[in-house]
C-alpha positions in Angstrom: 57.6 -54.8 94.7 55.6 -55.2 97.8 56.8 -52.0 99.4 56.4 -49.8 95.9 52.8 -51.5 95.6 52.1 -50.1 99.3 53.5 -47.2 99.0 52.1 -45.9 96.0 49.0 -48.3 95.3 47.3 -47.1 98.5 46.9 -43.3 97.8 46.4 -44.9 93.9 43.5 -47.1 94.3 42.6 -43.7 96.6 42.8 -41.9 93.3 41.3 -44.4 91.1 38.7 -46.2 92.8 38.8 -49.8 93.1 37.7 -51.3 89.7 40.1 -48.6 87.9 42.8 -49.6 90.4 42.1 -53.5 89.3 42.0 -53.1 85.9 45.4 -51.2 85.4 47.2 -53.8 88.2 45.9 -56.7 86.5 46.1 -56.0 82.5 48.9 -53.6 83.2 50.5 -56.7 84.6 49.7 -59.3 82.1 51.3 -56.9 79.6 54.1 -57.0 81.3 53.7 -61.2 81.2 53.4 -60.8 77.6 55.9 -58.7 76.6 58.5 -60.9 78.4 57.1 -64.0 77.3 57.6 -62.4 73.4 60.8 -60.4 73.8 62.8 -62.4 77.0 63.9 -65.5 75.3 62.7 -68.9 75.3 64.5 -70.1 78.4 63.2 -67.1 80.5 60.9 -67.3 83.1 59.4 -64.3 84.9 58.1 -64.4 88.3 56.8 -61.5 90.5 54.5 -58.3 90.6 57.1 -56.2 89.1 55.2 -56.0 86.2 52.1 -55.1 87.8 53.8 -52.5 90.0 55.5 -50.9 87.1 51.5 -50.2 86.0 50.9 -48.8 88.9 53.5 -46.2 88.5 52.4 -45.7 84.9 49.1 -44.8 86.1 50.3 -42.6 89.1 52.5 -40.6 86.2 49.1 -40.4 84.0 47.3 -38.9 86.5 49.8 -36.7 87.9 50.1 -35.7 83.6 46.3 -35.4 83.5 46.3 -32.8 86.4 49.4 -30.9 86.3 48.0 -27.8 86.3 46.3 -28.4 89.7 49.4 -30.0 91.3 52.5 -27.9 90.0 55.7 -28.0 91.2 54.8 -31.1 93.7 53.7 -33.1 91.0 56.2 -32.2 88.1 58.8 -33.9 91.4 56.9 -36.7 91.6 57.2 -37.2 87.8 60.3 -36.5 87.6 61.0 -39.3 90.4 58.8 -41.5 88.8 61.1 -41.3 85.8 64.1 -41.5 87.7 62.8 -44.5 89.3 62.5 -46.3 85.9 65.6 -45.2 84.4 67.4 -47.0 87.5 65.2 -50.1 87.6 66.0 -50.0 83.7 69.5 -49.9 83.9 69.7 -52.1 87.1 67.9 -54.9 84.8 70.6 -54.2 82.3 73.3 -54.7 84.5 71.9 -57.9 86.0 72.6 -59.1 82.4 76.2 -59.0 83.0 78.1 -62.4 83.1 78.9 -63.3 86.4 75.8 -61.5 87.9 73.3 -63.9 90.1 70.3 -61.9 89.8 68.1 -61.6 86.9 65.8 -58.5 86.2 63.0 -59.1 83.9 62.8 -55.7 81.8 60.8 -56.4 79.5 58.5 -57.8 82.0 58.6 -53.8 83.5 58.5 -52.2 80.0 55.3 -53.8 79.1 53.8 -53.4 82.5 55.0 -49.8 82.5 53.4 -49.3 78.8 50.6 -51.3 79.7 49.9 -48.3 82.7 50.3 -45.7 80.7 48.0 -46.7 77.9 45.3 -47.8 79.9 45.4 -44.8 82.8 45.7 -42.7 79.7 42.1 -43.5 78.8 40.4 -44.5 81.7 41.9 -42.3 84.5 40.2 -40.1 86.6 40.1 -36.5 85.6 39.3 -34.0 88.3 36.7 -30.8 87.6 37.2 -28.9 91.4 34.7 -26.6 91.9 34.0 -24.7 95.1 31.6 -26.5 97.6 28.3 -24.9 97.6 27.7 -25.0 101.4 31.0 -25.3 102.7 32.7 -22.5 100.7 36.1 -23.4 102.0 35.9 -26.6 100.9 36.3 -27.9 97.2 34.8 -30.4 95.5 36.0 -32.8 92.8 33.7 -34.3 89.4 35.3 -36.8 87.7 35.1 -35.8 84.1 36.2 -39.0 82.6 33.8 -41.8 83.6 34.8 -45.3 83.6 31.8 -46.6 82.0 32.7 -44.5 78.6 35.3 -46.5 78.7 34.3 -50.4 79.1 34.4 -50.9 75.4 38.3 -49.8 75.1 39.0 -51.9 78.4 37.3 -54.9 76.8 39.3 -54.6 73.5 42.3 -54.5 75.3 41.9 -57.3 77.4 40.5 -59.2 74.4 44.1 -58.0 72.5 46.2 -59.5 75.5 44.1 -62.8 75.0 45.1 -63.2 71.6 48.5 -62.5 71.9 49.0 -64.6 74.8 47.6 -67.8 72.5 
């Protein structure tokens, strides 16, 4: 979890800016909470990031969807790893379910964090306008089109939804 979240959160928050960044990490992540608290059983207990992380990578797919004109072939790879990358987290959690296995992996725990990512980076991600630099004509320059503060109303409903399903 710790490696993914360096690897990919860095050029992320990058991307995103810190308060985007913290929003998707942390109610990306307690939808993953709540979704295994609801769908893992009532003697499960989920510890870890994994949730979180699995936001993180929502949000790196949402953004690579949003502007996949701009980055091609490099970012229709990086999707499709992204995708890979769940598929075999997925069916690694489904094989920890085996009898006989000593490791537990919480995928519901991932599914709601990875759900919880996509939703929110699907609203509130930055979208890029690039437009040449008017003094430095080599150089481009990037608008975000998609301002967080349009947004505050959906990001307060859906922290205020996460509230009330976790009572």
């Amino acid at each position: 979890n710790m490696y993914v979240l360096y690897a990919v959160g860095m050029s992320m928050e990058r991307l995103f800016g810190h308060t985007r960044f913290l929003i998707v990490y942390l109610l990306g992540g307690l939808t993953g909470s709540i979704a295994s608290a609801l769908f893992g059983g009532a003697n499960v207990y989920a510890v870890g990031a994994s949730g979180a992380v699995f936001a993180i990578l929502g949000a790196e797919f949402i953004y690579l969807w949003h502007h996949r004109k701009l980055m091609g072939a490099v970012g229709r790879a990086r999707r499709q790893s992204l995708v890979a990358l769940a598929v075999i987290t997925f069916i690694g959690g489904l094989l920890s379910q085996l009898p006989g296995s000593g490791v537990r992996v919480d995928n519901w725990g991932h599914a709601g964090g990875l759900i919880g990512g996509l939703v929110l980076s699907w609203v509130i991600s930055p979208i890029l306008n690039l437009r040449q630099h008017p003094e430095h004509p080599n150089e481009l320059l990037g608008e975000d089109i998609n301002p967080l503060r349009k947004h505050y109303w959906f990001v307060s409903l859906y922290a205020t939804v996460l509230v009330v399903l976790t009572f």
